[in-house]
N, C-alpha and C positions, 0 to 999 in steps of 0.2 A: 504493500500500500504506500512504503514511504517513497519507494524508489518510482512509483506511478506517479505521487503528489509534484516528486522534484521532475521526473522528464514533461510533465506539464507545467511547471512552472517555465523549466527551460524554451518549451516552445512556445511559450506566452513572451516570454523576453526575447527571443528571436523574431517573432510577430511584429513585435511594437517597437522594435529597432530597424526592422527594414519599412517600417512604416514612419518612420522618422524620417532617415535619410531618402526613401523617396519625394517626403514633404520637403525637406530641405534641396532636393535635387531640382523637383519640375518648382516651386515658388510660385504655385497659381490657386485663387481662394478657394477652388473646386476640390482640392487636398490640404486641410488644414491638418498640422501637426497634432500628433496622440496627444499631448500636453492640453492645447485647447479642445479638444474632442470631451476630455475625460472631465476636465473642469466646465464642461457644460452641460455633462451629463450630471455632476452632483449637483449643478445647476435645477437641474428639470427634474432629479429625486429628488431635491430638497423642497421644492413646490408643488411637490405632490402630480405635477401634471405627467409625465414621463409614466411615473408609478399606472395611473389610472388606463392608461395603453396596454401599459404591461399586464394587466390584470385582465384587462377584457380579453386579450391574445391570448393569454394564461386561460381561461374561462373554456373559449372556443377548444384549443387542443383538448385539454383535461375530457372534454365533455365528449369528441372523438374517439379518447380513450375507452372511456365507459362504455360508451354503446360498442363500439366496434370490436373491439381487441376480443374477450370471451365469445359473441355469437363467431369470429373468424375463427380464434383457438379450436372452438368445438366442431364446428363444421370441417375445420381438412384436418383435425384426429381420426374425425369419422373417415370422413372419406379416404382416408389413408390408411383405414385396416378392412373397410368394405369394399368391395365392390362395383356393391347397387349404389350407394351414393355416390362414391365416383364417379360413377358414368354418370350420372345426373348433375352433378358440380363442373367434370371437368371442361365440356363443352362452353361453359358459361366462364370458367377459367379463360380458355385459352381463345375466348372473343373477346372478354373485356379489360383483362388484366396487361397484355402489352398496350391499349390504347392509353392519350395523354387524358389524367383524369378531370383537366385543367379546363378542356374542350366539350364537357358539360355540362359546365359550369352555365352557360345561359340557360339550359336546360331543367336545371337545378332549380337555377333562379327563377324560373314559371312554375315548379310544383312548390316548393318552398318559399317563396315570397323573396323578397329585398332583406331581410335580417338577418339573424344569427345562425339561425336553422339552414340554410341553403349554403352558411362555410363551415359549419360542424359537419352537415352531411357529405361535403366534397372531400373533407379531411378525412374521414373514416373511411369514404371508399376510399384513398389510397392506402390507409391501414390494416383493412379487410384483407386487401387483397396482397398485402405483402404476407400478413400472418397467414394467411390462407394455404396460400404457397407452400409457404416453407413448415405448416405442420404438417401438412398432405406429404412434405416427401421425406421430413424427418418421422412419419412416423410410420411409411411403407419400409425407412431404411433399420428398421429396431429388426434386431437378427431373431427369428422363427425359433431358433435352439433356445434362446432364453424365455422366449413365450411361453415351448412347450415345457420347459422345465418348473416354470409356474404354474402350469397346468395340472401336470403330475404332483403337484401340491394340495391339489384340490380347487385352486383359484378359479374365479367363475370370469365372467365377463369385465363385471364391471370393476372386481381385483383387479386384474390384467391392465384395466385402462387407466386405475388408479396408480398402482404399484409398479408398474413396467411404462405403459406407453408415454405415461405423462412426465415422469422423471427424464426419460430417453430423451424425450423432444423438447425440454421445456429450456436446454441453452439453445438452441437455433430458433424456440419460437422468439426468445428475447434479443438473440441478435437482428431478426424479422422485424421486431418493433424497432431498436435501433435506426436500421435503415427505414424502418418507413416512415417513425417520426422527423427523421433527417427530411425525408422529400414532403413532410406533410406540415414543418413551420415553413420551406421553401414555396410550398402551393399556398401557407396561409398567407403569406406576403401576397401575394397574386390577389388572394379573396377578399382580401381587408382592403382594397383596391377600390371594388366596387359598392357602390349601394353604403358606406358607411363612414362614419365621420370616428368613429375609434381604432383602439388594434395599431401596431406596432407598424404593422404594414401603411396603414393610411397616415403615419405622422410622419414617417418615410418619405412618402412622395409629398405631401404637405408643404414636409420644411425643405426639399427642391424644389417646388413652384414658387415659397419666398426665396427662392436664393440664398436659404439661413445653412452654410455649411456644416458647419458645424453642427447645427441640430441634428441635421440628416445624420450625421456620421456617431452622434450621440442616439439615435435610436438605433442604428444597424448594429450599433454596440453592446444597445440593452436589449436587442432581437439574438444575439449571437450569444450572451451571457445565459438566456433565455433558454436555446438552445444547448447551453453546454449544462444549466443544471439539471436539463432531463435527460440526457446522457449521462449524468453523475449518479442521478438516481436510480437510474437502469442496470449501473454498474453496481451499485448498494446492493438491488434488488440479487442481481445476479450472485453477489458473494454470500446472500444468505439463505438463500435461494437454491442453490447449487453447491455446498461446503462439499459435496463428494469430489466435485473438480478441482484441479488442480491448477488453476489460471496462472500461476505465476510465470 
C-alpha cells in the first residue's frame, strides 16, 4: 500500500511538472500554470460553488452505480454458466455493446426528459455493458474440475454461485467497473453538456465560453480528482474484497 501511495504520488509530481514547464514554454492565457489552477480551485471550494458541481456529478455517477452495476453482475453470471440465457443476452450483446453509447443520447433524451434521468440512464448503459461483458466470460472461464469438486460436496446450485462463481469472477467484475467508470465520468462530461446548468461537465464548458482559464482548468481538476477517488475506492473495495489475492 505504501509503495502504491509513493509511485502515485510520484506520478502526481511528474504530472504537475510537465505541466508547468509547458505553461512556462507556450506563455499563452489558454494554459495557465498548476500554481494559478490550484489557487483557484480553493478559490471555488472555499465558496462553496465548485463543491455544488461536484456533488451533482457525484449524484448522477453514484446513482448509475446503483441501478446498473448488480442487474449487469447478475445477468452475465447467469448467462455465463447457462446457456438458454446466453443465447438470449448474447445477440443483444454483440449489437449494442460495440456501438458509441454517446449516440443515444438524443434518444434518451425523448424517453427520459431534459434532466437527471436521461445522464444516469446513458451512464449505466455504458456500465451495464462493460460488467456485462466481462462477468459472462469470467465466469464461463471458472474451471468445471472445481465446480465438480463442489459438487461432490453436496453443493447445490445456488452454493456453486455463491461459493465458487462469485469469488472467481468478482476481480474482473471490479476491474469491469474500473474501466467503465473511466468511460462513464468521460461520457458524463459529454451529458452535463446538454439540457443543464450543473455537473462538472457544464462548469467546464461554462468557464471556456467566459474565457475564465483558469476556472476551466480548476474544474477539469476537481473532475479528475473526482475520478481518481472512485478508482481509490474501487481499489479499497478490491483489497477487502478479495484478501485471497495476492495484488502486490
Amino acid at each position: 500500500m505504501r509503495r502504491r501511495a509513493l509511485r502515485t504520488l510520484a506520478a502526481l509530481a511528474l504530472l504537475v511538472g510537465l505541466w508547468a514547464a509547458g505553461a512556462y514554454l507556450v506563455r499563452r492565457p489558454f494554459l495557465p500554470g498548476p500554481g494559478l489552477v490550484f489557487r483557484r480551485l480553493a478559490m471555488r471550494l472555499g465558496d462553496g460553488s465548485l463543491v455544488l458541481h461536484a456533488l451533482a456529478s457525484m449524484r448522477r455517477v453514484a446513482l448509475a452505480l446503483v441501478f446498473a452495476t448488480p442487474t449487469a453482475a447478475a445477468l452475465g453470471l447467469a448467462a455465463g454458466r447457462s446457456r438458454r440465457i446466453d443465447a438470449v443476452v448474447s445477440p443483444f450483446v454483440y449489437l449494442l455493446h460495440p456501438l458509441p453509447k454517446v449516440a443515444f443520447l438524443p434518444v434518451i433524451m425523448l424517453f427520459f426528459g431534459l434532466g437527471d434521468g436521461a445522464k444516469v440512464f446513458l451512464i449505466g448503459l455504458i456500465i451495464v455493458g462493460q460488467i456485462l461483458v466481462a462477468a459472462r466470460d469470467a465466469a464461463r472461464a471458472v474451471p468445471e474440475a472445481l465446480l465438480e469438486s463442489v459438487r461432490s460436496l453436496g453443493a447445490g446450485r445456488c452454493a456453486l454461485f455463491r461459493h465458487v462463481v462469485v469469488p472467481a469472477t468478482l476481480p474482473a467484475l471490479l476491474t469491469a467497473l474500473r474501466v467503465g467508470l473511466g468511460t462513464a465520468i468521460a461520457v458524463l462530461f459529454i451529458a452535463e453538456t446538454f439540457a443543464t446548468e450543473s455537473g462538472l461537465g457544464w462548469y467546464i464548458v461554462d468557464a471556456w465560453s467566459r474565457v475564465d482559464y483558469p476556472d476551466m482548468y480548476a474544474a477539469i481538476t476537481a473532475l479528475s480528482v473526482l475520478g481518481f477517488g472512485a478508482f481509490a475506492l474501487l481499489d479499497l473495495a478490491e483489497s477487502r474484497l478479495c484478501r485471497w489475492r495476492n495484488t502486490d
